[in-house]
C-alpha positions in Angstrom: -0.5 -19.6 -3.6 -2.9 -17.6 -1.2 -2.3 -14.1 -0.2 -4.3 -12.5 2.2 -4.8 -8.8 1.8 -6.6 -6.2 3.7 -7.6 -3.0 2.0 -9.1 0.1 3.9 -10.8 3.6 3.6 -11.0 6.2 5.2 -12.1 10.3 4.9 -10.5 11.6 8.1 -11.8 15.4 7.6 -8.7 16.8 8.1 -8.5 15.2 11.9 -5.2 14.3 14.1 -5.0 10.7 13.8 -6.3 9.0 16.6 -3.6 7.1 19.6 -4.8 3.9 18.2 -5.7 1.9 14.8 -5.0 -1.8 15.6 -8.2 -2.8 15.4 -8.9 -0.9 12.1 -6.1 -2.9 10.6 -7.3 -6.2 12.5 -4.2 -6.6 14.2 -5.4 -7.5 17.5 -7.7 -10.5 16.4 -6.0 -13.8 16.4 -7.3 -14.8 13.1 -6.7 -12.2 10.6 -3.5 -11.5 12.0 -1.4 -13.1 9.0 -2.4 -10.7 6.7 0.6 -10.6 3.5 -0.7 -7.3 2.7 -2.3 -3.7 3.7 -3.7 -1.3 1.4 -4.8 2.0 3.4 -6.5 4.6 1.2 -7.5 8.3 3.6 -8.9 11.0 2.0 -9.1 14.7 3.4 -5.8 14.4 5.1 -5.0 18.1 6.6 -2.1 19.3 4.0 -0.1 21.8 6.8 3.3 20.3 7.3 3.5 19.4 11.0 6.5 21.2 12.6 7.6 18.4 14.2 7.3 16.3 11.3 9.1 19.1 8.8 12.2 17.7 8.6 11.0 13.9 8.4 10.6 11.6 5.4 6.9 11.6 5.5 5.1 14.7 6.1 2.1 13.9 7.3 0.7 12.3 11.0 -1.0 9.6 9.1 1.8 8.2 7.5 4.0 8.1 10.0 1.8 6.7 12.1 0.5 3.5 10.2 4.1 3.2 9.3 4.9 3.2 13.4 2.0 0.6 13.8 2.8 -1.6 11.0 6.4 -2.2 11.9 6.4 -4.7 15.0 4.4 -7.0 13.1 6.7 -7.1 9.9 5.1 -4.5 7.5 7.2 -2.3 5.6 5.9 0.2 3.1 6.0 -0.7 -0.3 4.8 2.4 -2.2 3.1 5.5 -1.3 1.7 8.6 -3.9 -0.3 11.3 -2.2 -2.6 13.7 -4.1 -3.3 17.1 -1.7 -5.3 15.3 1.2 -6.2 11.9 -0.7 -2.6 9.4 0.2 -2.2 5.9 -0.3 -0.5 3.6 1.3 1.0 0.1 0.3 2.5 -2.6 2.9 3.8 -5.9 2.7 5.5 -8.4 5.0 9.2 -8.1 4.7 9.8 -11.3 2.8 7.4 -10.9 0.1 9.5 -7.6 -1.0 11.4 -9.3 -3.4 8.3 -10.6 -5.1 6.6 -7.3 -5.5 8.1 -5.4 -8.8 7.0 -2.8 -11.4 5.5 -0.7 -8.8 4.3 2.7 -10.3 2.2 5.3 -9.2 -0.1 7.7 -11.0 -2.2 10.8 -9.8 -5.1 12.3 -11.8 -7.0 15.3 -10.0 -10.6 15.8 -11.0 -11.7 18.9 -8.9 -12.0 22.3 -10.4 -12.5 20.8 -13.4 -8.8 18.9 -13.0 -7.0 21.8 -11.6 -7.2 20.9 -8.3 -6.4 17.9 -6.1 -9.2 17.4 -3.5 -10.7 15.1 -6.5 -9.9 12.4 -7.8 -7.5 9.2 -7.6 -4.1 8.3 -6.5 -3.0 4.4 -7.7 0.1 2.1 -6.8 0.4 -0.4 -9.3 2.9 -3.5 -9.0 3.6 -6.9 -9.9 2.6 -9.2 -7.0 4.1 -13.0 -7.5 3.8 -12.3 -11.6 0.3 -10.5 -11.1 -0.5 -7.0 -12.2 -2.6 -5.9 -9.3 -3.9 -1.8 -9.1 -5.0 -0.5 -5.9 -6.9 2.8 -6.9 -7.7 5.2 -4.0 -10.7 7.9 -5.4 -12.7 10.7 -3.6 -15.2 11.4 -6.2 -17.7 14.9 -6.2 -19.9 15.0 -3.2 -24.0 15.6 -3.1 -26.8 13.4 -3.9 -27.6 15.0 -7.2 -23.9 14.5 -8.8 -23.9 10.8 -9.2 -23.3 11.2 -13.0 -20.4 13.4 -11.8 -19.3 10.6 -9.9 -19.6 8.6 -13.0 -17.5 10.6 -15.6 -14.8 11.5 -13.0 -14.5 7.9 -12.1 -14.5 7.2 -16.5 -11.6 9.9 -16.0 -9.4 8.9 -14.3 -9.6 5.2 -15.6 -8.7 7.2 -18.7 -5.7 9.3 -17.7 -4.2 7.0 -15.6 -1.5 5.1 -17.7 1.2 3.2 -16.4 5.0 2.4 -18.4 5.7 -0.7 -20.2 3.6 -3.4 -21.8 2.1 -5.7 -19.0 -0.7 -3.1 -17.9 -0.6 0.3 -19.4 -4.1 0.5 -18.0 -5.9 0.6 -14.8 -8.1 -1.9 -16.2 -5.2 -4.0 -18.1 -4.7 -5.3 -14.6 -5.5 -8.9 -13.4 -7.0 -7.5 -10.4 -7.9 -3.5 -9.4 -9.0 -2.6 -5.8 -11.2 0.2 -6.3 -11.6 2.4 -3.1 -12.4 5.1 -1.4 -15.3 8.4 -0.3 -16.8 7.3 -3.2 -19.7 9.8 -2.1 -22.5 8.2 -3.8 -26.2 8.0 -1.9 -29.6 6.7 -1.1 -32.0 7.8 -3.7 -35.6 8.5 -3.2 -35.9 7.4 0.7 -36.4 10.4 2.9 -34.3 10.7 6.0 -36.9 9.5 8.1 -37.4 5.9 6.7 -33.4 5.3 6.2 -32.7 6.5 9.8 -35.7 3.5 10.6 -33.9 1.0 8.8 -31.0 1.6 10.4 -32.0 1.8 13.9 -34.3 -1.4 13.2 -31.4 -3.2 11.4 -32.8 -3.7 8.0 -30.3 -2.0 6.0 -31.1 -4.4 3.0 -34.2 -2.0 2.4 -31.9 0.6 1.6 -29.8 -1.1 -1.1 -31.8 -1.1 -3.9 -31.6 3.0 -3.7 -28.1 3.1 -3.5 -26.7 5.3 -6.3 -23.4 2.6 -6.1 -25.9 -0.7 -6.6 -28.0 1.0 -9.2 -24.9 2.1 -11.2 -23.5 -1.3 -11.4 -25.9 -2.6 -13.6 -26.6 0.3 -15.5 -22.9 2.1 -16.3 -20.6 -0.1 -18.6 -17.5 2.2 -17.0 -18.7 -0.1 -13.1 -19.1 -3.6 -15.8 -17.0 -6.4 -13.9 -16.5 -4.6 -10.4 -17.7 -6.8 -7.2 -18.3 -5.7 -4.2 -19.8 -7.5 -0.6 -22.6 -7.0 1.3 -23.5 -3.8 3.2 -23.9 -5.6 6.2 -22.7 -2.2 8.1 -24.4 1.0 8.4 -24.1 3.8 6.1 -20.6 5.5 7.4 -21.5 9.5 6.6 -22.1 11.7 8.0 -21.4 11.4 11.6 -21.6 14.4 14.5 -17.7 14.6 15.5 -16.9 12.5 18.2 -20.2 10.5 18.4 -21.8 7.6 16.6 -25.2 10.0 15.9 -25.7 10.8 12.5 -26.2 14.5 11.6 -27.9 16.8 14.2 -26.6 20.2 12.4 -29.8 22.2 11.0 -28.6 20.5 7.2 -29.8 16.9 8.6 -27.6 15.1 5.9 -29.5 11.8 4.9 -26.6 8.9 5.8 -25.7 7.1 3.4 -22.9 4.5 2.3 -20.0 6.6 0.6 -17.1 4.9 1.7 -16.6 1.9 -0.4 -14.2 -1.0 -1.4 -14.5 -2.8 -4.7 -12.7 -5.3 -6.8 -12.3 -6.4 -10.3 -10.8 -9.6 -12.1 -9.8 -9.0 -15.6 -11.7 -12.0 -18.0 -9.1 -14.1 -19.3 -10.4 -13.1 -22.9 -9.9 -9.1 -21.9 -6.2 -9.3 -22.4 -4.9 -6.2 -24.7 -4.1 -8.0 -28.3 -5.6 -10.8 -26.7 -2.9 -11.7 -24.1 -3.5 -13.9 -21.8 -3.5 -13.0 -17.9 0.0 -12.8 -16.7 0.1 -16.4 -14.9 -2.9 -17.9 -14.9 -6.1 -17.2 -13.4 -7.0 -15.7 -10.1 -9.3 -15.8 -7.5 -10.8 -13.3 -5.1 -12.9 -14.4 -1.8 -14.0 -11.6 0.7 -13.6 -12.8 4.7 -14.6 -9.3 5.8 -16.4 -6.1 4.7 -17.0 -4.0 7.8 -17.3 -0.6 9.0 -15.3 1.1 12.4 -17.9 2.9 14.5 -15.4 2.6 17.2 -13.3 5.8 15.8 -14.8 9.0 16.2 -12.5 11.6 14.8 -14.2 12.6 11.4 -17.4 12.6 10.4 -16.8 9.0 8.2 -16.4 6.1 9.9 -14.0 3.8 8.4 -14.0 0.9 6.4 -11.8 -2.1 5.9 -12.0 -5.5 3.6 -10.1 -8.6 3.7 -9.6 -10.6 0.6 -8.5 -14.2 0.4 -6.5 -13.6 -3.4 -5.4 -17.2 -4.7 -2.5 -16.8 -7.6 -2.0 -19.4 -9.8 1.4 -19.6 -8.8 4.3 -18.5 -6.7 7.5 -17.5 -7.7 10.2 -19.6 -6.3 13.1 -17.6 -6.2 13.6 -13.8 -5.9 15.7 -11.8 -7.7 18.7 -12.4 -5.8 19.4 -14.6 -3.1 21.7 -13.3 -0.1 23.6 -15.8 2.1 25.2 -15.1 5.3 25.8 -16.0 8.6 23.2 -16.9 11.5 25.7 -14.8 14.1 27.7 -11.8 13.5 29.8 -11.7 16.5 32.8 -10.3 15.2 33.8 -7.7 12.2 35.3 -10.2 9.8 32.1 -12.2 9.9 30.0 -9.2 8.1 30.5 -11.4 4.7 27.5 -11.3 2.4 27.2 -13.7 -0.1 24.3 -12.8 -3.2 23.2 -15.1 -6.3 21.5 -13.3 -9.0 18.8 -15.1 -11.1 19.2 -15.2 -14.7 18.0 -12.1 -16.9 18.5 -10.0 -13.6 19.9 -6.8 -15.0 21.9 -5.5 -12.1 23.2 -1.8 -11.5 26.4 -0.1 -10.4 24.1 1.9 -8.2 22.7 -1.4 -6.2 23.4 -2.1 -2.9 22.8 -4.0 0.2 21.3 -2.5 3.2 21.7 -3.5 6.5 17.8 -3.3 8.6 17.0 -3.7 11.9 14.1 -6.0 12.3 11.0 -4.1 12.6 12.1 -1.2 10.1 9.8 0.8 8.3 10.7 1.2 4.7 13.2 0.7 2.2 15.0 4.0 3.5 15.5 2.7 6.7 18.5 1.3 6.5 21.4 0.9 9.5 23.9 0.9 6.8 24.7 -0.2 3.7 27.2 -1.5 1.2 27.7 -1.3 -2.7 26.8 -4.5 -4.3 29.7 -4.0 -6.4 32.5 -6.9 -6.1 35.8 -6.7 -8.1 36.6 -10.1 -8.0 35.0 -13.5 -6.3 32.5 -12.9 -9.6 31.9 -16.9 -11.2 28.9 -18.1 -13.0 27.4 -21.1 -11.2 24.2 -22.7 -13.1 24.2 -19.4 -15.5 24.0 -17.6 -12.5 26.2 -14.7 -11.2 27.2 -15.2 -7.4 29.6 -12.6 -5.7 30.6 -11.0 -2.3 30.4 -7.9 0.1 32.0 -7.2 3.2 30.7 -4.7 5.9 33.4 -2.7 7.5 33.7 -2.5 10.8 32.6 1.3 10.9 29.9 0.3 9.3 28.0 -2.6 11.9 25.8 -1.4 14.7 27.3 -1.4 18.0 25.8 -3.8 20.4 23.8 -6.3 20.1 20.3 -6.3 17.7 18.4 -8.7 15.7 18.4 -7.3 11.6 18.2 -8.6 7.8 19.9 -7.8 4.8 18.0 -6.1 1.7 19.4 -6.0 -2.0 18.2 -3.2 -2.8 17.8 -2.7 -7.3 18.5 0.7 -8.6 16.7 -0.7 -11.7 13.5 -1.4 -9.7 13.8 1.1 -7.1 12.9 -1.8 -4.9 14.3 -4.4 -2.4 14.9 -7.5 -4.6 16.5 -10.0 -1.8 16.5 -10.4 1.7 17.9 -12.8 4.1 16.0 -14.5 7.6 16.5 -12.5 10.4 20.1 -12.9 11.9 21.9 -11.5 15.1 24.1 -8.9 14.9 26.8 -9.0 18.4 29.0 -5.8 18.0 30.7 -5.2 21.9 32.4 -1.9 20.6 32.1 0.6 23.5 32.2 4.6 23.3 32.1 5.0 19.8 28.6 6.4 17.9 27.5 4.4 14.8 29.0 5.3 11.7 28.3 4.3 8.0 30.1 4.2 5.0 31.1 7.7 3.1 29.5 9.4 1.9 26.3 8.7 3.4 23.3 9.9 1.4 20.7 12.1 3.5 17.4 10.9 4.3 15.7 10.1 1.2 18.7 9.9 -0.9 20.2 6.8 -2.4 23.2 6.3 -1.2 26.5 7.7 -3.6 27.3 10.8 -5.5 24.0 11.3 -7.4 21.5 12.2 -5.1 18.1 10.8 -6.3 15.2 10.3 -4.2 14.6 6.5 -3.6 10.5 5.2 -4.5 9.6 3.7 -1.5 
């Protein structure tokens, strides 16, 4: 089964996002646009609260901005951990959310000597299709001479970073880590003037063999197994503001390549107690490793990947399967039919969500409904099937294309949903209600507020 996922970086120096990022997330060329996946790692993300954003689920322009991009084309955000100004975020097509579980995060700061978080790494780790996959966002200590800084802080936070129950306590324990970020290493040796020449003359591969990441991969066991592509693209710091001119201040930084995307496959024989990989082996082709020069706000330019990942299988099933109706044109059609696959361990606190097409994240729900059902219960083929109704308060008024989520208390995750399917609800003059009590924003819905993992 082949996934296609697209990971990026980015040190924004504590800019305003730019209007536009379609074309840093390839969304805008015809044949990358199927992407299953987004990873989007920023680092140096201005930490003051926007006013207008103060009372909003996600406090930061970023976010809510990728989040507002992602959207029309199907993307929901999976998982998100944010670290002072280092965030990452996790997206997925809608209909792969049931197949995405275990998703943890972990944070482990590395500046000030681990006291403060403009250092270090922020992770989301999860299940894809039976896969342990880590995506691992780091901005590691700047300056040419702290590269064995670099190394020890990156052997740190492989160290802390530790992750509940037994299929991949480790960063490393996964089948497949995407390590990325300002990893700030440099050019050794070369003086300004010769790296500025290969650039401008294009012959950048002159400059590899003195980059502190290519010489570290062969000589620190901690980098043993990591892969990267090409630099194909010109170093991406450091940048005059708002040009594509490298350093005019009177400090003349040399450029170099410190934004970097790198993967790992765990060796079928590196299994903890010797277990084997989760399902099988994987593979891991590159299609793109590119740099942005087209954005201008910080002095970093950008850098995304895309990765061809094939598993070795694909889950068939979800979680739970949810049946209902291609139309609902009147109340008494809201019926919602679910199946729960065997060992599912289901929760009085689970419910069913009702989304409008194009929604953002598992919070953005219309309304929902307990998936609780007192009777209807039978077992068909060892599996428990049972049945919901919307009320009427509850459906949108007019008319709207959505899908229904299952959303696991368990998992803190959306475990089933359905194909898109009309919603036709001619109700004039009333607003839209929801069941009571309706949780607020960020709350799962019932009488224990708890704050819902995207």
């Amino acid at each position: 089964f082949l996934l296609s996922i697209t990971v990026v970086t980015w040190n924004v120096g504590t800019a305003m996002p730019p209007s536009d990022v379609s074309s840093l997330l390839h969304l805008n060329t015809g044949e990358t646009n199927d992407a299953d996946m987004i990873a989007i790692g920023l680092q140096e993300v201005n930490s003051k609260i926007n006013k207008r954003l103060k009372d909003a689920l996600f406090t930061d322009q970023w976010s809510e901005l990728f989040m507002d991009v992602l959207s029309p084309f199907h993307f929901v955000l999976v998982s998100t951990v944010r670290m002072q100004g280092v965030i990452l975020l996790v997206f997925a097509k809608y209909y792969h959310l049931p197949f995405l579980q275990d998703i943890q995060t972990d944070c482990t700061r590395t500046g000030l000597g681990g006291y403060w978080g403009n250092k270090g790494g922020v992770s989301v780790r999860l299940s894809i299709f039976g896969h342990m996959v880590c995506f691992l966002n780091c901005h590691l200590p700047a300056h040419l001479e702290k590269a064995e800084q670099r190394k020890e802080d990156f052997a740190t936070i492989l160290h802390m970073q530790q992750f509940e129950g037994r299929a991949a306590s480790g960063i490393l324990d996964h089948d497949l880590v995407f390590w990325f970020g300002d990893l700030n290493f440099r050019i050794e040796s070369l003086d300004i003037r010769f790296v500025k020449y290969a650039i401008d003359s294009n012959i950048l591969s002159q400059l590899w063999e003195k980059d502190q990441l290519n010489i570290a991969k062969s000589t620190w066991p901690v980098l043993s197994g990591f892969q990267e592509g090409p630099l194909n693209f010109p170093p991406t710091f450091k940048f005059d503001v708002g040009t594509n001119k490298y350093d005019s201040s009177a400090k003349k930084r040399k450029p170099a390549w410190t934004d970097r995307i790198l993967w790992k496959i765990k060796s079928p024989s590196s299994g903890a107690g010797g277990r084997r990989p989760s399902r099988g082996v994987l593979t891991v082709s590159q299609l793109c490793y590119c740099s942005h020069m087209e954005y201008m706000v910080s002095d970093h330019k950008p850098v995304a990947a895309i990765f061809a990942v094939q598993f070795a299988s694909k889950a068939d099933k979800p979680p739970v399967e949810i049946y209902v109706a291609d139309e609902w044109i009147r109340p008494e059609q809201a019926v919602v039919k679910y199946k729960m696959a065997a060992g599912f361990h289901r929760s009085s606190w689970d419910w069913i969500g009702l989304y409008r097409v194009g929604f953002r994240h598992p919070k953005d729900y219309v309304s929902y409904v307990w998936a609780r059902s007192d009777d209807g219960e039978r077992c068909v083929e060892k599996q428990l099937c049972a049945q919901v109704m919307f009320s009427e308060e509850a459906l949108p008024k007019g008319k709207g294309e959505y899908i229904l989520g299952y959303y696991s208390n368990a998992s803190s995750s959306i475990v089933g949903v359905t194909e898109p399917f009309q919603v036709s609800n001619p109700q004039p003059g009333q607003d839209e209600a929801a069941p009571e009590p309706q949780p607020q924003p960020g709350q799962v819905p019932g009488s224990h507020p708890a704050p819902i993992q995207p």
